[in-house]
C-alpha positions, -999 to +999 in steps of 0.1 A: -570+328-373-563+289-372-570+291-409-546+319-421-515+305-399-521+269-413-527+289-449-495+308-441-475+271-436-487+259-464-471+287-485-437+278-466-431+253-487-432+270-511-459+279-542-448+245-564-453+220-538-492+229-542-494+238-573-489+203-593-509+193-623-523+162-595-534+188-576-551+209-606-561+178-623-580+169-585-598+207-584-608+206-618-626+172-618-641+183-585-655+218-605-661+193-634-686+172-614-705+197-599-713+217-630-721+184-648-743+177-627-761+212-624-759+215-661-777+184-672-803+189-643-807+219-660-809+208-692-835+183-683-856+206-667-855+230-692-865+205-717-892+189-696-911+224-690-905+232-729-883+262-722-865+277-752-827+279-754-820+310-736-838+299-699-825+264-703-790+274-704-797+302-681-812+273-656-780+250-666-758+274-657-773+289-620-772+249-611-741+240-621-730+268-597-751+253-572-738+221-573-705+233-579-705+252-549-724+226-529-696+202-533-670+221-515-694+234-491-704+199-480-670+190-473-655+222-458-688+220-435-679+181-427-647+195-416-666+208-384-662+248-404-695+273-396-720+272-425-711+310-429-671+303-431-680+276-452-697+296-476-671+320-481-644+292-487-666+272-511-674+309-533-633+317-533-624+283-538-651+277-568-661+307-587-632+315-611-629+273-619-669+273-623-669+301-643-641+291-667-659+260-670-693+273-678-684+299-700-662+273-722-686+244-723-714+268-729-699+286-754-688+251-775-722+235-771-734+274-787-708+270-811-716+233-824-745+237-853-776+220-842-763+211-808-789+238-791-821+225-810-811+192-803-830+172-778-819+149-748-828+117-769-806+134-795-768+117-798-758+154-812-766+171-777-749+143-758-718+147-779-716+184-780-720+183-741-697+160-735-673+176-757-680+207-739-671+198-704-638+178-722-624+212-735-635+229-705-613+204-684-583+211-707-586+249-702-597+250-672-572+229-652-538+258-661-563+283-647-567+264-616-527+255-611-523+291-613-547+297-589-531+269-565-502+279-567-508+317-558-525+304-527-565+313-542-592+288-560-590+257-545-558+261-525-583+278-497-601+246-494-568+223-484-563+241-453-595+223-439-587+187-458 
């Protein structure tokens, strides 16, 4: 109940105030980080059992959800929030900006010849990885000040900063 009438006060102000490109720039990074780091865990793992394409990015993907997740779940759960509340924040704060994220990168790693037979030693992998989560960024940060600003995404997550 807290939660909704702090939510609620928030709104008040009107849908702008929390909606700037800081603010989207902020969620995004924070979506960014966590699915880098799930995604090259993945990646490595992948590579280090000998896995083909299909269950590396398969792996990549489940942990950058993991970790994206894991990073607002952490904090909400610091913010003295029940594990259970916390869950459900983290998964309506996360999942449409991980999502975005994954499916872009994914699909310009995919899309870059030679990038998904290339190894970790590789500067080709590195590059279209990199280049990945950069375009990912740039697409997903609108879809997260629309989300902000309409009061879902990460705009659940400020009522327990």
């Amino acid at each position: 109940m807290d939660h909704s009438a702090h939510h609620h006060s928030g709104h008040g102000h009107g849908h702008g105030h929390g909606a700037t490109w800081t603010t989207a720039t902020r969620a995004t990074l924070h979506c960014l980080t966590g699915c880098a780091i799930g995604e090259i865990l993945g990646m490595v793992i992948g590579t280090a059992l000998m896995w083909g394409n299909v269950p590396t990015m398969v792996l990549a993907i489940a942990l950058a959800f993991v970790f994206g997740y894991s990073l607002t779940l952490f904090a909400v759960v610091r913010a003295g929030v029940s594990m259970k509340a916390a869950v459900k924040v983290a998964l309506a704060a996360d999942t449409v900006s991980i999502a975005v994220m994954e499916l872009v990168d994914n699909g310009i790693v995919a899309l870059v010849p030679g990038a998904m037979d290339a190894h970790l030693s590789d500067g080709l992998f590195w590059y279209a990885l990199l280049g990945g989560f950069a375009v990912a960024f740039v697409i997903t940060t609108p879809v997260n000040k629309w989300m902000i600003g309409r009061g879902k995404g990460h705009a659940v997550v400020h009522a327990y900063h």
